[in-house]
C-alpha positions as CSV (number, residue, x, y, z in Angstrom):
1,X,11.3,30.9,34.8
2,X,7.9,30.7,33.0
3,X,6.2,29.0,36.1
4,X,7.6,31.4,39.2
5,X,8.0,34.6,37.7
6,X,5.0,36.9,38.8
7,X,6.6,39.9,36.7
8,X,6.1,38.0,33.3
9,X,3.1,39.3,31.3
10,X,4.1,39.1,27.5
11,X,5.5,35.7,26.0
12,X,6.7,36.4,22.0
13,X,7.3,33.0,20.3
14,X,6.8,34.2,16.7
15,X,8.1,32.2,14.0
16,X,9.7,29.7,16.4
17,X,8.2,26.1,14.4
18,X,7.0,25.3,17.5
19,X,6.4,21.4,17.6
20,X,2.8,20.2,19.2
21,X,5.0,18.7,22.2
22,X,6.2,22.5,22.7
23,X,2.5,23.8,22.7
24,X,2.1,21.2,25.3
25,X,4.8,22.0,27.5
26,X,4.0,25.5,27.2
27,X,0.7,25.0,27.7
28,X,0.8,22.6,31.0
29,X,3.8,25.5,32.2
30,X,0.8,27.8,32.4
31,X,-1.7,25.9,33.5
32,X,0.2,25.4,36.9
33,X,1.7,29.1,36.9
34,X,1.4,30.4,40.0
35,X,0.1,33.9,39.3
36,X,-2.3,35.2,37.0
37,X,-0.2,38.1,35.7
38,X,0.3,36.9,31.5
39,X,-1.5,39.8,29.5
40,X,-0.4,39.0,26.3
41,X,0.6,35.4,24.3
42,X,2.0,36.0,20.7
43,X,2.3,32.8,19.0
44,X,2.5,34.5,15.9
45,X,3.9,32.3,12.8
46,X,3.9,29.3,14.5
47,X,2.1,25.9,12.4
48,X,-0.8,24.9,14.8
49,X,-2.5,23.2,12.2
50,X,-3.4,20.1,13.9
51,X,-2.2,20.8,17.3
52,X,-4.5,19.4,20.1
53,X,-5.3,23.2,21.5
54,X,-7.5,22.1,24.4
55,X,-5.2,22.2,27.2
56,X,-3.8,25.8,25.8
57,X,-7.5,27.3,25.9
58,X,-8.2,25.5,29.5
59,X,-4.7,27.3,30.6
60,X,-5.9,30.7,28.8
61,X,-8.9,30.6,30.2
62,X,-8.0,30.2,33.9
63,X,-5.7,33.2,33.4
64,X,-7.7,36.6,34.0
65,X,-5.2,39.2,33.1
66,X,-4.9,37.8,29.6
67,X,-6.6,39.9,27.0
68,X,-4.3,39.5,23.8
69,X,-3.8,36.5,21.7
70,X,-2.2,36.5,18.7
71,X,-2.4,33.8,16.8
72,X,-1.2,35.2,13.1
73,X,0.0,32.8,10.3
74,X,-0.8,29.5,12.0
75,X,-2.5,27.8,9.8
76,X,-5.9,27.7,11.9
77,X,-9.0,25.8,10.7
78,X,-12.0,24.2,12.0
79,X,-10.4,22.1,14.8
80,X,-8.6,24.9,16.5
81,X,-11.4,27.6,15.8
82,X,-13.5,24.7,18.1
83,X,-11.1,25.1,20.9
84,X,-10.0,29.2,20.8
85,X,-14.3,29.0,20.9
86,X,-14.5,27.8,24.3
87,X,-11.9,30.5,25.1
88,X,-14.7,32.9,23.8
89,X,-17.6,31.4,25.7
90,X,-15.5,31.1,28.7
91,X,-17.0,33.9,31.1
92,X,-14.4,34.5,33.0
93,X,-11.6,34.7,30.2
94,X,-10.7,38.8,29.8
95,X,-9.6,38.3,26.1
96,X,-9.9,41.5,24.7
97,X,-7.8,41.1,21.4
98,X,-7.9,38.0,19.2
99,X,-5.7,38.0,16.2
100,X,-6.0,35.4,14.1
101,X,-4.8,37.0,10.4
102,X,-3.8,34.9,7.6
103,X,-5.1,31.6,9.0
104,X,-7.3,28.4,7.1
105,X,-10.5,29.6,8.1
106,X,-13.7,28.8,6.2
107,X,-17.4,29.5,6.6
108,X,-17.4,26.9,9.3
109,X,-14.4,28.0,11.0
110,X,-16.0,31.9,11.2
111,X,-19.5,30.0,12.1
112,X,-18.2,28.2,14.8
113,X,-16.4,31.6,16.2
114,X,-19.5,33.4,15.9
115,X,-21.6,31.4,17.8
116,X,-18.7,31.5,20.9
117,X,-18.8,35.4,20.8
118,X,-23.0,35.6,20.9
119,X,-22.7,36.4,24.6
120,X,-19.1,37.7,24.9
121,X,-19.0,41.0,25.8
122,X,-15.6,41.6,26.4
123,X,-14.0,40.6,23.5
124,X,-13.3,44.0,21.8
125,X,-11.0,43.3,18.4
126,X,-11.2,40.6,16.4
127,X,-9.0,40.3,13.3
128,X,-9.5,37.9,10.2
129,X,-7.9,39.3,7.7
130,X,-6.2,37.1,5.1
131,X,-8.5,34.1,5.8
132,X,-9.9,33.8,2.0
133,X,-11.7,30.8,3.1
134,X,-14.6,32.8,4.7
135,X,-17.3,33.4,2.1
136,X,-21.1,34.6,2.1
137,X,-22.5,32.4,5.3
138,X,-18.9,33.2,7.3
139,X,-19.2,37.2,7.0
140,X,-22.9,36.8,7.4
141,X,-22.4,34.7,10.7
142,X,-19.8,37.2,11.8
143,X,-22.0,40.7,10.8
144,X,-25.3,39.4,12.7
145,X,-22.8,40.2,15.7
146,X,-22.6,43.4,15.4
């Protein structure tokens, strides 16, 4: 269903405890769809803490209708800010909404996601609410942006 349906452009998994062997079954289903037509990929809730998100970001980034990831509540740090930041220096990704609220992100984390949206024009909301780990040099990183 997932890999031949050209009328699919949202996919809701909140809160679904997704295991990493999930991410990487939904992940490699994506990676092969064949059309580009997912606009929006709510993961919401889900504990990705840990999960290998490389193949997800090279998947994302091939499709270029996708401009919404919501990634809320998924215990995000430095590893996965690493990865979602080659989705942001892609050139040809169209993500235009990146929700990652409520996640484990520290100075580095906000760093690392700084440096991937210096030349990323497209990118128009970025949420990081509830991510008390970003301090002075985080918010500083993320402010010389703008």
């Amino acid at each position: 269903f997932l890999s031949n349906n050209p009328s699919l452009t949202c996919i809701t998994l909140n809160h679904c405890n997704l295991v990493p062997a999930a991410i990487g079954i939904l992940s490699n289903v994506l990676l092969h769809r064949s059309e580009d037509t997912l606009e929006e990929l709510d993961l919401n809730g889900n504990p990705l803490s840990g999960v290998d998100l490389d193949e997800l970001v090279l998947a994302l980034g091939r499709n270029r209708n996708l401009t919404s990831l919501r990634l809320f509540d998924c215990g995000i740090g430095l590893h996965e800010c690493v990865c979602l930041g080659r989705l942001l220096e892609n050139h040809e990704s169209n993500l235009k909404e990146l929700n990652l609220d409520g996640n484990s992100i520290d100075d580095d984390s906000a760093i690392i996601l700084a440096d991937s949206l210096a030349n990323n024009n497209k990118l128009e909301q970025l949420c990081l609410n509830r991510n008390n780990g970003i301090a002075t040099s985080g918010w500083s990183a993320m402010l010389d942006l703008v």
